[in-house]
Predicted model as a PDB file, atoms N, CA, C, CB and O in Angstrom, pLDDT in the B-factor column:
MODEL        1                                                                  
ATOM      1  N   UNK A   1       0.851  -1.177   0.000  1.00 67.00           N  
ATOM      2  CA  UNK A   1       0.000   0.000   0.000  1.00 67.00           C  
ATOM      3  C   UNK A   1       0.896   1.240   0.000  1.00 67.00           C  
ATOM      4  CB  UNK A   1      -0.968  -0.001   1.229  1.00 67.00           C  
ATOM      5  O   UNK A   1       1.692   1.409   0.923  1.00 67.00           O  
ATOM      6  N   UNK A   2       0.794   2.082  -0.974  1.00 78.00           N  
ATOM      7  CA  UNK A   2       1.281   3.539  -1.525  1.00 78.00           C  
ATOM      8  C   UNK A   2       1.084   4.722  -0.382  1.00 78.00           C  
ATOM      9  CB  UNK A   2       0.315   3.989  -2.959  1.00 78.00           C  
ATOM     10  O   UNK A   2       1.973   5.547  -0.173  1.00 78.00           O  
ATOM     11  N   UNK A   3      -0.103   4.719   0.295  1.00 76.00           N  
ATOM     12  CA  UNK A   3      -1.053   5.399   0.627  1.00 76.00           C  
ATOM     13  C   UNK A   3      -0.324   6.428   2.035  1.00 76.00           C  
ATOM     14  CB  UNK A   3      -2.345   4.307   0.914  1.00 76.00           C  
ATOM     15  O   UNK A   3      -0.133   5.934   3.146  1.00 76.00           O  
ATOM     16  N   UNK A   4      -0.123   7.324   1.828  1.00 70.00           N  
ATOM     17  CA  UNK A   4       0.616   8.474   3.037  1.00 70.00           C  
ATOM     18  C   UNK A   4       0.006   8.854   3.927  1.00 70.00           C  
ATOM     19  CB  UNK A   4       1.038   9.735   2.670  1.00 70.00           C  
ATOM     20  O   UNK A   4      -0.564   7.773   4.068  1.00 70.00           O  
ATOM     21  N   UNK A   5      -0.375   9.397   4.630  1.00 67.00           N  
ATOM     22  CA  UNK A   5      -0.956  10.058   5.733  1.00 67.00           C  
ATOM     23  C   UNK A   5      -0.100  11.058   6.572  1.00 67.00           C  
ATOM     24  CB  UNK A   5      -1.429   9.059   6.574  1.00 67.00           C  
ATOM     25  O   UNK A   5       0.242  10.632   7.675  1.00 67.00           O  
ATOM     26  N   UNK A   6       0.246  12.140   6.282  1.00 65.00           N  
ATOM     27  CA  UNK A   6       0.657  12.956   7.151  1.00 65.00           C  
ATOM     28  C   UNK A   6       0.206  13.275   8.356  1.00 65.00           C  
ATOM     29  CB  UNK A   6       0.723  13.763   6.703  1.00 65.00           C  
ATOM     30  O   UNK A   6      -1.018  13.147   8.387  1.00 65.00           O  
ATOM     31  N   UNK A   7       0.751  13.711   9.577  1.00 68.00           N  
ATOM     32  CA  UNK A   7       0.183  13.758  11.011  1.00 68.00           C  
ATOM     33  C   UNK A   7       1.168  15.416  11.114  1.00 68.00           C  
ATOM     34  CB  UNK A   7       0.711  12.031  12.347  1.00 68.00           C  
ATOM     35  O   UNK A   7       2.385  15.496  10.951  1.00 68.00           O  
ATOM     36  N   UNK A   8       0.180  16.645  11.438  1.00 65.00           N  
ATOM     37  CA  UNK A   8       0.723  17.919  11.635  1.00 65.00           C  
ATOM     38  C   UNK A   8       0.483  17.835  13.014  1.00 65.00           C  
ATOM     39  CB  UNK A   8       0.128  19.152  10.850  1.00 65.00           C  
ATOM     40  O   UNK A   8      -0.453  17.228  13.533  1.00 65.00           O  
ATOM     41  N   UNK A   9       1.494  18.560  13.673  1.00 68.00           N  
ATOM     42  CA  UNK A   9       1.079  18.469  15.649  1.00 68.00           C  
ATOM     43  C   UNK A   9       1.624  19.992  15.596  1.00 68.00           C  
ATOM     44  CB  UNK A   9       2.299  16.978  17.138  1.00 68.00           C  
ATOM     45  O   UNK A   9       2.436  20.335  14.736  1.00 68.00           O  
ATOM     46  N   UNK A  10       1.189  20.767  16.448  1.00 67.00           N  
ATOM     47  CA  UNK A  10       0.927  21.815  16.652  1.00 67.00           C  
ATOM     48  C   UNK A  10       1.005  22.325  18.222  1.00 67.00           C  
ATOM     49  CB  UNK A  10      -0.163  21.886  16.044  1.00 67.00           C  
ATOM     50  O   UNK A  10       0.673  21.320  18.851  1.00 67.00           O  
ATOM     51  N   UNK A  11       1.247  23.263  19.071  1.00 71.00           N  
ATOM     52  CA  UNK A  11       1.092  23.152  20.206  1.00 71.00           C  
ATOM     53  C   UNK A  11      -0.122  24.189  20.524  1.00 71.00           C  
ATOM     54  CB  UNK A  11       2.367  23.302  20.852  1.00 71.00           C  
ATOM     55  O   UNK A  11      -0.975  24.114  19.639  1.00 71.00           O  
ATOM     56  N   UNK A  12      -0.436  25.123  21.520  1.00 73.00           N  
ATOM     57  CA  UNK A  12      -1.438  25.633  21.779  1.00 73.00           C  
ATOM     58  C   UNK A  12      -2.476  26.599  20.648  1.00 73.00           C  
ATOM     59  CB  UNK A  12      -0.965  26.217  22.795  1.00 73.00           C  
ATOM     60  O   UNK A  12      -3.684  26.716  20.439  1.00 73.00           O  
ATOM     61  N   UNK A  13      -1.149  27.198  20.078  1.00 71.00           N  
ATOM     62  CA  UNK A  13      -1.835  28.017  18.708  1.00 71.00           C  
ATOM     63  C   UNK A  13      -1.104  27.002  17.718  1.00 71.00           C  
ATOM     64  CB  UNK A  13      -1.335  30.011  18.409  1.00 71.00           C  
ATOM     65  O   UNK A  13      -0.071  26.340  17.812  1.00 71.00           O  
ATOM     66  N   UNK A  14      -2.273  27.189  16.527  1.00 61.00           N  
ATOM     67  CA  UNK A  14      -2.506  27.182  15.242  1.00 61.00           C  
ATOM     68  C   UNK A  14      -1.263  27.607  14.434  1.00 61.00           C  
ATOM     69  CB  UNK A  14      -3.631  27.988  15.001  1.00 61.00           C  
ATOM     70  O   UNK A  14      -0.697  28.665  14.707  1.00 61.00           O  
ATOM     71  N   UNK A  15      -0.780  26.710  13.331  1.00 64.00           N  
ATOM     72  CA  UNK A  15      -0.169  28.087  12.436  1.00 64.00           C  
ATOM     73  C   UNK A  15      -0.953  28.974  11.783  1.00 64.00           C  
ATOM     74  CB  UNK A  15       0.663  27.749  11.337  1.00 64.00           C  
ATOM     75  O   UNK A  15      -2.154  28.979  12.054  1.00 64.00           O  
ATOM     76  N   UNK A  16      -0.326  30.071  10.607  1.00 68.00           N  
ATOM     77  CA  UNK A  16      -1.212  31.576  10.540  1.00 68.00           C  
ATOM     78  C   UNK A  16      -1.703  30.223   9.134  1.00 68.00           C  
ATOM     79  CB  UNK A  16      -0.163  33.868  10.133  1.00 68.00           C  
ATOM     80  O   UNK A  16      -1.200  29.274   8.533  1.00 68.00           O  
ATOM     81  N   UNK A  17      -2.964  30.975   9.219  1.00 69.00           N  
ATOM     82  CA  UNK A  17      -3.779  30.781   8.242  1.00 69.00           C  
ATOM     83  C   UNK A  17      -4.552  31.604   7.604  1.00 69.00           C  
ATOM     84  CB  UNK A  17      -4.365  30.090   8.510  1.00 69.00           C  
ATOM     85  O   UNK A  17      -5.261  32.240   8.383  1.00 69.00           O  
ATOM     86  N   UNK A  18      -4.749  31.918   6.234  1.00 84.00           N  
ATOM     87  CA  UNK A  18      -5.261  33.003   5.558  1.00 84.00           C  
ATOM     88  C   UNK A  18      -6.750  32.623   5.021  1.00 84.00           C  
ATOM     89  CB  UNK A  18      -4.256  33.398   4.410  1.00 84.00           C  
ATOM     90  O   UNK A  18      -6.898  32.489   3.806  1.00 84.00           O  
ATOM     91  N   UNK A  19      -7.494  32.505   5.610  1.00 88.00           N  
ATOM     92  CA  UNK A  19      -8.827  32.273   5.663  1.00 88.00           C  
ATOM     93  C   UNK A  19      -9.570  32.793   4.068  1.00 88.00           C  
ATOM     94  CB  UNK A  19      -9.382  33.122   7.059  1.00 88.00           C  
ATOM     95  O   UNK A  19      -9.567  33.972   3.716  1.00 88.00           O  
ATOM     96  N   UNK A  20     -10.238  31.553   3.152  1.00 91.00           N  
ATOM     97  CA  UNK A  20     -10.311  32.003   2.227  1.00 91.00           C  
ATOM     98  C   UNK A  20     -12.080  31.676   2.104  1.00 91.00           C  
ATOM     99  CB  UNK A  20      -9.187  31.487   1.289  1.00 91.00           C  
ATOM    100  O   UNK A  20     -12.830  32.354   1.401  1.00 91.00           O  
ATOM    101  N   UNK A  21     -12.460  30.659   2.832  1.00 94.00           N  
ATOM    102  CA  UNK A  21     -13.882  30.127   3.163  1.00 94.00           C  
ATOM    103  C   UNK A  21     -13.854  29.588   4.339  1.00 94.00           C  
ATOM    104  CB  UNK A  21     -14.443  29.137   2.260  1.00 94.00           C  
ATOM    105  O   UNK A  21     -12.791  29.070   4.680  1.00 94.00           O  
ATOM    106  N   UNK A  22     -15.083  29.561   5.337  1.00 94.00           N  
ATOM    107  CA  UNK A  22     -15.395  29.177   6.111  1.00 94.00           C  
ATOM    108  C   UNK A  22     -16.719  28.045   6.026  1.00 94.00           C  
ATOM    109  CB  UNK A  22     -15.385  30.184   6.687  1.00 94.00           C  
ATOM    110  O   UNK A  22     -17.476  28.094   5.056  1.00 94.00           O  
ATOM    111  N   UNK A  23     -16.922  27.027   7.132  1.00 95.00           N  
ATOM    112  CA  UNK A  23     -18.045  26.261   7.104  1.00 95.00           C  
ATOM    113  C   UNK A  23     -18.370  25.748   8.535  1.00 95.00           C  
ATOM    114  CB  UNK A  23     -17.859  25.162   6.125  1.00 95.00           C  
ATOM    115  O   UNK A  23     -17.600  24.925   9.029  1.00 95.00           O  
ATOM    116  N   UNK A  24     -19.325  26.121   9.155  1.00 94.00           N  
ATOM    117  CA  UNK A  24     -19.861  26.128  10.530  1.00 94.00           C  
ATOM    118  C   UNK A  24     -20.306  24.387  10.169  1.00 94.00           C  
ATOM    119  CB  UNK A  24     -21.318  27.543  10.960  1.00 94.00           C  
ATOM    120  O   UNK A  24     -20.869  24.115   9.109  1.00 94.00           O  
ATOM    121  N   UNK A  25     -20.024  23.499  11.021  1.00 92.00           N  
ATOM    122  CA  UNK A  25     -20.773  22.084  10.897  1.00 92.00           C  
ATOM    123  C   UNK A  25     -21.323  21.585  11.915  1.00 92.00           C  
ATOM    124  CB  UNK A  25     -20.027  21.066  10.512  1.00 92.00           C  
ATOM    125  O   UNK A  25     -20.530  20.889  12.549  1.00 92.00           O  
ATOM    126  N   UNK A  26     -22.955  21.668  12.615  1.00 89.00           N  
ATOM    127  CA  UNK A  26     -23.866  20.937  13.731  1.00 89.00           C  
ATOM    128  C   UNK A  26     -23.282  22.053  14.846  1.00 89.00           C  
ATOM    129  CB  UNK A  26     -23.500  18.947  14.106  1.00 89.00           C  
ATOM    130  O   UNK A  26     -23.713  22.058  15.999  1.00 89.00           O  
ATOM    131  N   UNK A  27     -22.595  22.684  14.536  1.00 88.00           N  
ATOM    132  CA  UNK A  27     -22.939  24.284  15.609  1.00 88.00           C  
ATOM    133  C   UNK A  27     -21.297  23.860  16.713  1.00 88.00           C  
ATOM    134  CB  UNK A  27     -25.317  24.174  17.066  1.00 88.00           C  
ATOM    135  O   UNK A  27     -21.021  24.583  17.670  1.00 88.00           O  
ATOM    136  N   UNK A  28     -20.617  22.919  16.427  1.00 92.00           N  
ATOM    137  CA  UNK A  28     -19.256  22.740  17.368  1.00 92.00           C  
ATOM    138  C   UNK A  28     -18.203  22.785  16.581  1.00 92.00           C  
ATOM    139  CB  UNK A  28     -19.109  21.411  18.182  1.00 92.00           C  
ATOM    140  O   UNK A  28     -17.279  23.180  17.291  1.00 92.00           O  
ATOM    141  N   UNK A  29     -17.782  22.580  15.384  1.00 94.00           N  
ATOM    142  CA  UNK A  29     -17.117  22.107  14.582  1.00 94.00           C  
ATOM    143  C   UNK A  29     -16.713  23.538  13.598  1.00 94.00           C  
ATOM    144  CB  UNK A  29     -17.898  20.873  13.992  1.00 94.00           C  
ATOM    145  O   UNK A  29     -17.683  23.740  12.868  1.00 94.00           O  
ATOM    146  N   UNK A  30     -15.899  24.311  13.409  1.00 94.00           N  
ATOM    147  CA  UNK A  30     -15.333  24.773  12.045  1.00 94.00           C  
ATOM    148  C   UNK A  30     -14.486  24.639  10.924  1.00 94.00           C  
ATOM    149  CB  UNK A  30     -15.062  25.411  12.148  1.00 94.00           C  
ATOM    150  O   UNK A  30     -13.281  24.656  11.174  1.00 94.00           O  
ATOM    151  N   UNK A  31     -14.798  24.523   9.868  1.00 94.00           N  
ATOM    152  CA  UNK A  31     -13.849  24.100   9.041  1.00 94.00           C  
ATOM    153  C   UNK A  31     -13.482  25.534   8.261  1.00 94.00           C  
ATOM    154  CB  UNK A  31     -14.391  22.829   8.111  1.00 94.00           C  
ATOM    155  O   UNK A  31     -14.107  26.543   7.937  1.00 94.00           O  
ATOM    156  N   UNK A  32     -12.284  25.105   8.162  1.00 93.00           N  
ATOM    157  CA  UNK A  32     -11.699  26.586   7.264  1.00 93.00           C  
ATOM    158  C   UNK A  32     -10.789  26.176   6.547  1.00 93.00           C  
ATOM    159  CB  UNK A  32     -11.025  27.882   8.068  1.00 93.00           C  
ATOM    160  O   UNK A  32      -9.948  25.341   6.879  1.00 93.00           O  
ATOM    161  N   UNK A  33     -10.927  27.047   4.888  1.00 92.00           N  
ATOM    162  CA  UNK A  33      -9.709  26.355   3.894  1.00 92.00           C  
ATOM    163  C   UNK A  33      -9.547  28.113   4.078  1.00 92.00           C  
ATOM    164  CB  UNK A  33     -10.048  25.236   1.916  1.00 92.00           C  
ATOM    165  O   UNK A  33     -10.159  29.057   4.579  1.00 92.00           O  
ATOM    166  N   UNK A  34      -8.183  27.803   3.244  1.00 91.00           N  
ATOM    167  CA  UNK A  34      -6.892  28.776   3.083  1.00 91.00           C  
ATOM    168  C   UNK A  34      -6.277  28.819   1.721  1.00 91.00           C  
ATOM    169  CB  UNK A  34      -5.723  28.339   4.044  1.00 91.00           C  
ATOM    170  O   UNK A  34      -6.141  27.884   0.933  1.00 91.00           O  
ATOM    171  N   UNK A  35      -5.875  30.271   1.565  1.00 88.00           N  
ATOM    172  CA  UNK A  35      -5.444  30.799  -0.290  1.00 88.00           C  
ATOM    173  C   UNK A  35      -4.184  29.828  -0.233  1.00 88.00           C  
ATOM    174  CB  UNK A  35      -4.848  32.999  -0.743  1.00 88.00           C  
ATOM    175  O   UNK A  35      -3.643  29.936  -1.333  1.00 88.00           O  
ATOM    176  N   UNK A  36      -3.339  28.756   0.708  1.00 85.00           N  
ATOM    177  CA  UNK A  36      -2.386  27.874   0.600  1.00 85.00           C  
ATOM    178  C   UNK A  36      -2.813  26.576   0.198  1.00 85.00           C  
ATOM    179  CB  UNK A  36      -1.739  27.825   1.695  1.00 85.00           C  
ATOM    180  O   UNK A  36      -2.020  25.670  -0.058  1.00 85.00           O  
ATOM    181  N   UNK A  37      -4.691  26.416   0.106  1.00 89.00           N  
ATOM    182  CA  UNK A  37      -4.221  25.149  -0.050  1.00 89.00           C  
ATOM    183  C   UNK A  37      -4.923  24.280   1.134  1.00 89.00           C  
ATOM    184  CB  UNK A  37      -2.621  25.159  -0.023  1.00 89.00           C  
ATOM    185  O   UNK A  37      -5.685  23.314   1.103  1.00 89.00           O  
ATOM    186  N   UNK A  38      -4.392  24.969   2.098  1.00 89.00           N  
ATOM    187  CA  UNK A  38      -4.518  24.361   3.457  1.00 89.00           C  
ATOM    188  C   UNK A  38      -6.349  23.743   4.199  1.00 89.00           C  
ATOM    189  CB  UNK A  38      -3.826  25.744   4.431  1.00 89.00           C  
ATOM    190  O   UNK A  38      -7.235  24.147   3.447  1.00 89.00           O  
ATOM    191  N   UNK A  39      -6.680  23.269   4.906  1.00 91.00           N  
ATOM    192  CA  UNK A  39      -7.917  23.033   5.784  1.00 91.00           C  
ATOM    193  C   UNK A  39      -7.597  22.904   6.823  1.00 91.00           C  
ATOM    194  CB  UNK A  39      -8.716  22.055   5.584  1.00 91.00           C  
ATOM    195  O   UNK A  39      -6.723  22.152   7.254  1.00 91.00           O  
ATOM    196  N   UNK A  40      -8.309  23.676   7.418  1.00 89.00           N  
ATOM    197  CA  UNK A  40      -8.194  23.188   9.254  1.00 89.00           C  
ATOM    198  C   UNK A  40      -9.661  22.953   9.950  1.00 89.00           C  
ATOM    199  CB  UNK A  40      -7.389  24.654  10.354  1.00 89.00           C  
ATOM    200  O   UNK A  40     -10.574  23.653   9.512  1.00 89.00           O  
ATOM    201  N   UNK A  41      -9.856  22.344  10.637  1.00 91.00           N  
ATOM    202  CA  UNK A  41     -10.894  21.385  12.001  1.00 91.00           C  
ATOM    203  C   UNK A  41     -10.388  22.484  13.180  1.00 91.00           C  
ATOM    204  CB  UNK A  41     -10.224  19.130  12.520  1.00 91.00           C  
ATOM    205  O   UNK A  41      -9.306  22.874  13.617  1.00 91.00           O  
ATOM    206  N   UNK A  42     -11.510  22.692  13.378  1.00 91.00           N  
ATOM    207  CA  UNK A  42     -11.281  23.339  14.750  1.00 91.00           C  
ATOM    208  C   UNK A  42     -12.249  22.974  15.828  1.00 91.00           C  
ATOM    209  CB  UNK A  42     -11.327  24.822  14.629  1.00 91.00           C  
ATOM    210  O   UNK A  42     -13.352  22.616  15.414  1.00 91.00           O  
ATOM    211  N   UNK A  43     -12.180  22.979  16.344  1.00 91.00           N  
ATOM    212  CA  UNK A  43     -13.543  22.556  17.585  1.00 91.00           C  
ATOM    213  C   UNK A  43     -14.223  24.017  18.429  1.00 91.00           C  
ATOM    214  CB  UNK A  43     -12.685  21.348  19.162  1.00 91.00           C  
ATOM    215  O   UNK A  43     -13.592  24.769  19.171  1.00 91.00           O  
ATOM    216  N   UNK A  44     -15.436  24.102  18.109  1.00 92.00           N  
ATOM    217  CA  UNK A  44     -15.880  25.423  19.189  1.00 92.00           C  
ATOM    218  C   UNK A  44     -16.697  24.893  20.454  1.00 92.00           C  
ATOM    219  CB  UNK A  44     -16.999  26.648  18.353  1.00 92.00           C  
ATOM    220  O   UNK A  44     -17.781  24.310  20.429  1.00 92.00           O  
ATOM    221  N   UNK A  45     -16.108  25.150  21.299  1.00 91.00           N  
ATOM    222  CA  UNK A  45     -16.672  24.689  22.543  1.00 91.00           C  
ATOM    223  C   UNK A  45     -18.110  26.126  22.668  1.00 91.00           C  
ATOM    224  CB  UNK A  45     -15.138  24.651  24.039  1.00 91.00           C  
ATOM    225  O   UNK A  45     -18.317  27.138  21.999  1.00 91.00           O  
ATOM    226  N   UNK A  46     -18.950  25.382  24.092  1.00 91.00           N  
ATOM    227  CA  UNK A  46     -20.000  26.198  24.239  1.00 91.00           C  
ATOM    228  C   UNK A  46     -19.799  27.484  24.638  1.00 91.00           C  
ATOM    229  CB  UNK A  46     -20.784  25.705  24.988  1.00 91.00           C  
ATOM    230  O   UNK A  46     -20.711  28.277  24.403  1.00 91.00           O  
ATOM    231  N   UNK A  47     -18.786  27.888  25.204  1.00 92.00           N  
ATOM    232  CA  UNK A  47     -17.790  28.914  25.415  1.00 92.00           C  
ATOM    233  C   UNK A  47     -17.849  30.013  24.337  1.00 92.00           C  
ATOM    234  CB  UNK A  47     -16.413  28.284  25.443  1.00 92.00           C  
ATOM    235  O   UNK A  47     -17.935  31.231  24.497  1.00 92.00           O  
ATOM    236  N   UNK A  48     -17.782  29.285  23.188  1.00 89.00           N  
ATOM    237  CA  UNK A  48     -17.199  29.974  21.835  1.00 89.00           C  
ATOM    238  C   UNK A  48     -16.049  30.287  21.950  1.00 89.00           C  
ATOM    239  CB  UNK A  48     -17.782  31.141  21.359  1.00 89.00           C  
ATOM    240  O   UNK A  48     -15.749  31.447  21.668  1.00 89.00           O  
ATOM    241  N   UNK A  49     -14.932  29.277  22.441  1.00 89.00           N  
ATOM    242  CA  UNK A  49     -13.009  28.893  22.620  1.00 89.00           C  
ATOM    243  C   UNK A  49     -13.678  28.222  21.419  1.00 89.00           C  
ATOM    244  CB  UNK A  49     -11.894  27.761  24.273  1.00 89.00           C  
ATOM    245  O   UNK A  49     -14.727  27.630  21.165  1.00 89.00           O  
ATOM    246  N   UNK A  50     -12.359  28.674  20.700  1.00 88.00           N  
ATOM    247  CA  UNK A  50     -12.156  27.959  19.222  1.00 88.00           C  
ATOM    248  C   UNK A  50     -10.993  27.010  19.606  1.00 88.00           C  
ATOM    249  CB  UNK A  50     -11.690  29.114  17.802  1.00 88.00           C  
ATOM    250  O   UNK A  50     -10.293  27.636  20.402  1.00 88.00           O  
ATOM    251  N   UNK A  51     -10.542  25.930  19.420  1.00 85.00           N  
ATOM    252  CA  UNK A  51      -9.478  24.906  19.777  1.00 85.00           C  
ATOM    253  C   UNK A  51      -9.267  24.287  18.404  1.00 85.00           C  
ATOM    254  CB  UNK A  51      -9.935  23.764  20.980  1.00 85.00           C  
ATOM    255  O   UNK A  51     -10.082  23.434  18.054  1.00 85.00           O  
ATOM    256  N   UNK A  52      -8.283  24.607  17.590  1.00 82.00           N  
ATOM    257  CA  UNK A  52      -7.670  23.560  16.396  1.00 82.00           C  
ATOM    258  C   UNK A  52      -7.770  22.008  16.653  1.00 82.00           C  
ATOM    259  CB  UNK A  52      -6.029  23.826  16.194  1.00 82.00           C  
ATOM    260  O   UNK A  52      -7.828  21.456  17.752  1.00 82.00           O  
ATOM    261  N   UNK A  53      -7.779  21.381  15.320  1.00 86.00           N  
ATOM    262  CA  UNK A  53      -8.043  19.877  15.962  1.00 86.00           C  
ATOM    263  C   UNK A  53      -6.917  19.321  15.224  1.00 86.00           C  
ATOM    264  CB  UNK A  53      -9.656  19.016  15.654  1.00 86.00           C  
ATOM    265  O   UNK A  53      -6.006  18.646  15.703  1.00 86.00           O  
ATOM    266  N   UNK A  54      -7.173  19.906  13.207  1.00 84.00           N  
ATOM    267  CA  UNK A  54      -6.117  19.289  12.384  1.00 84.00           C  
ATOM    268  C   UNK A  54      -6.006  19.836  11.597  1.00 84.00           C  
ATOM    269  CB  UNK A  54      -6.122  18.212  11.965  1.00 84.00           C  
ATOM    270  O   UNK A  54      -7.081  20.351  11.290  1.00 84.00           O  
ATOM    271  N   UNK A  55      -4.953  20.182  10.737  1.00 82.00           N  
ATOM    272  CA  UNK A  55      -4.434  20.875   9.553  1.00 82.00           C  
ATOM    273  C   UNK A  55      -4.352  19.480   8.390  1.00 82.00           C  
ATOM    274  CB  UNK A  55      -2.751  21.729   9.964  1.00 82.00           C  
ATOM    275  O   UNK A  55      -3.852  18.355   8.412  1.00 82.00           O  
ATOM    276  N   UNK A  56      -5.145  20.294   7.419  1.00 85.00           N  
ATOM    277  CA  UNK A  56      -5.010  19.151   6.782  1.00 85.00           C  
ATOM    278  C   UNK A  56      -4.288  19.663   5.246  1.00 85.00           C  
ATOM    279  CB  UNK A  56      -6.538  18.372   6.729  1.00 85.00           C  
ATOM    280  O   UNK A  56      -4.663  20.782   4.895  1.00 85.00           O  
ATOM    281  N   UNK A  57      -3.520  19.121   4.516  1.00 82.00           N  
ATOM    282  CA  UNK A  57      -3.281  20.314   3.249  1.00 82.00           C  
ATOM    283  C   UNK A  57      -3.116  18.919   2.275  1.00 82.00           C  
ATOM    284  CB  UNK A  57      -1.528  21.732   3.365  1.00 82.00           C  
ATOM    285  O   UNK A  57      -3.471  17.829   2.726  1.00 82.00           O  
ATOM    286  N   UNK A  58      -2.623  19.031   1.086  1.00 83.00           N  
ATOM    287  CA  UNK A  58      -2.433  17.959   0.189  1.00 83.00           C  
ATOM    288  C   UNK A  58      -3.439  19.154  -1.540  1.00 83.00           C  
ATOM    289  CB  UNK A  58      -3.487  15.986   1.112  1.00 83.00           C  
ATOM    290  O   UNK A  58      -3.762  18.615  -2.599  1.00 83.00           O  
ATOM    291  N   UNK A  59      -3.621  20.409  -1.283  1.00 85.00           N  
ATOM    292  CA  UNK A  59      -4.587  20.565  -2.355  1.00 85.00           C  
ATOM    293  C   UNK A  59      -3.513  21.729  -2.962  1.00 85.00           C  
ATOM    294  CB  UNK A  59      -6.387  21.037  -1.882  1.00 85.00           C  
ATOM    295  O   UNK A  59      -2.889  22.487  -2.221  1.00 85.00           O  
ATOM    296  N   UNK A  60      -3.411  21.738  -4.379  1.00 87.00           N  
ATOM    297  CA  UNK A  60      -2.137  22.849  -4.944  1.00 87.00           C  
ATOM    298  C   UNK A  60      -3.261  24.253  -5.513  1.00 87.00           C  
ATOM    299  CB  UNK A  60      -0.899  21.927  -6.728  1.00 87.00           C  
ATOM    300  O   UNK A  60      -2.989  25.258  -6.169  1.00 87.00           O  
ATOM    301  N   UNK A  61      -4.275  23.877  -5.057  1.00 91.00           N  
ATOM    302  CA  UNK A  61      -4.904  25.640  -5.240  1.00 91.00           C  
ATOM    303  C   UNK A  61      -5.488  26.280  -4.029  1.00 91.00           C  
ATOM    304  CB  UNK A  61      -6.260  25.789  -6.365  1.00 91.00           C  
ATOM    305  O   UNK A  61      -5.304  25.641  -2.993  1.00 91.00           O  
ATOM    306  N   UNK A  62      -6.122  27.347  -3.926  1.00 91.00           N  
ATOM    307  CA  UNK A  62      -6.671  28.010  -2.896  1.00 91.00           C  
ATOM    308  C   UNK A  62      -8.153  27.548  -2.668  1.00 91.00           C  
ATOM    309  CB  UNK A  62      -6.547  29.454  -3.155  1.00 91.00           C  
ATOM    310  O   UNK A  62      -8.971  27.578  -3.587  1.00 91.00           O  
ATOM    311  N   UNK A  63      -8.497  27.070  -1.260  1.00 92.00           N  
ATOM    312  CA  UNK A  63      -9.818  26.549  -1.035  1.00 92.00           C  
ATOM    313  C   UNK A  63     -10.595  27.655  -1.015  1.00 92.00           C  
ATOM    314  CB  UNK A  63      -9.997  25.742   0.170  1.00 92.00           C  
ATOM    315  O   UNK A  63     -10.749  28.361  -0.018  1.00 92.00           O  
ATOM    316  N   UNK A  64     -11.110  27.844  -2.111  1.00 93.00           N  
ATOM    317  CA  UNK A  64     -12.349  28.836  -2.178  1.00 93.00           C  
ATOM    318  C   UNK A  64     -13.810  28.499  -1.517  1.00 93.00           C  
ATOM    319  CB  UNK A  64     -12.632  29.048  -3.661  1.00 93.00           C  
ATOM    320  O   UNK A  64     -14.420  29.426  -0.983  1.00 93.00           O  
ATOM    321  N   UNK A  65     -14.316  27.334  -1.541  1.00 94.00           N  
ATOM    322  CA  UNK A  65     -15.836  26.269  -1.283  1.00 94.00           C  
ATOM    323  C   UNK A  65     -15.350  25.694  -0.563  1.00 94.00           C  
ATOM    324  CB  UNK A  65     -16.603  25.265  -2.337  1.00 94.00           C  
ATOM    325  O   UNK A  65     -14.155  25.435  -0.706  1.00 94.00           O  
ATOM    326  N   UNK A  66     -16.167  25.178   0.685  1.00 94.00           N  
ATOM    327  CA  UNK A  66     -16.381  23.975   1.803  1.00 94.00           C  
ATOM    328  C   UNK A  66     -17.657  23.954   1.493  1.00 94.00           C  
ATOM    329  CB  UNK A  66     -16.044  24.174   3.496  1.00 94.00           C  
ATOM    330  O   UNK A  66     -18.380  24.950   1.446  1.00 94.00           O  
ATOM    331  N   UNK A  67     -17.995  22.791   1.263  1.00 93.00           N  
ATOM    332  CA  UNK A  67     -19.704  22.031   1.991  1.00 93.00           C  
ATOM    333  C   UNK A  67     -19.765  21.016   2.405  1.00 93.00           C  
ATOM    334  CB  UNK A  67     -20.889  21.762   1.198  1.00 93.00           C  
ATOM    335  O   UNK A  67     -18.949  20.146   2.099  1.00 93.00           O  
ATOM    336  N   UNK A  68     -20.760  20.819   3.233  1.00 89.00           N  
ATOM    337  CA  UNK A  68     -21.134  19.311   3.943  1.00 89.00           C  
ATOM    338  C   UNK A  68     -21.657  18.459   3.458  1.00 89.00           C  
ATOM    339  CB  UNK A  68     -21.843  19.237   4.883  1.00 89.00           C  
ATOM    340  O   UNK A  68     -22.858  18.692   3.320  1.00 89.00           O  
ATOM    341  N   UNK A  69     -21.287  17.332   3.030  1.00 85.00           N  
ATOM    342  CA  UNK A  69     -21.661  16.135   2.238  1.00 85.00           C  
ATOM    343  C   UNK A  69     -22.513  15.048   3.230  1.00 85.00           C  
ATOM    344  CB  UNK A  69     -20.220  15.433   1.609  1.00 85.00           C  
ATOM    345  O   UNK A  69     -22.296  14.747   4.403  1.00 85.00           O  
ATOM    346  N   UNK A  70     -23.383  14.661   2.459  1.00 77.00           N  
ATOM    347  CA  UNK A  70     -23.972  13.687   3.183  1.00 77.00           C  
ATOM    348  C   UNK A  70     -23.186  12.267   3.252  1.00 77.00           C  
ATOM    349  CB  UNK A  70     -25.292  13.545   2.624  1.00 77.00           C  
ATOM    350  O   UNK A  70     -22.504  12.082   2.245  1.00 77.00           O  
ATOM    351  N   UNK A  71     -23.118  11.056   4.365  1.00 65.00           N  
ATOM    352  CA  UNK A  71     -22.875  10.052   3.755  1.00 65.00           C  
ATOM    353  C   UNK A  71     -23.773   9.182   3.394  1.00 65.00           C  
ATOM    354  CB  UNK A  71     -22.153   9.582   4.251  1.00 65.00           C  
ATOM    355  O   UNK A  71     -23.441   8.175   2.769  1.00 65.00           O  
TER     356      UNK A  71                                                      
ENDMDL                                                                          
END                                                                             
């Protein structure tokens, strides 16, 4: 099996991210792509503390669209 999986670890903050779309998911969850490429998971507690979860990147253009797919 070919198949990679990168693992990004991060400590309290985030790296900078240039926010190009946003997507609110079931009211805890944000997803955000970036003019790099990039996605990040964040978790919003009831608080409204935003907490990163995962950086995810692998895409060579700027994430303009997020939507929620059914499975």
């Amino acid at each position: 099996n070919s198949l990679v999986l990168p693992i990004v670890l991060w400590g309290r903050r985030a790296p900078t991210h240039c926010v190009s779309s946003l997507l609110l998911v079931d009211g805890s969850v944000i997803v955000t792509g970036c003019h790099d490429g990039q996605i990040c998971l964040w978790d919003l507690a009831p608080d409204l503390q935003i907490n990163p979860r995962a950086l995810l990147f692998g895409h060579t253009a700027s994430v303009t669209c997020l939507s929620k797919a059914s499975a």
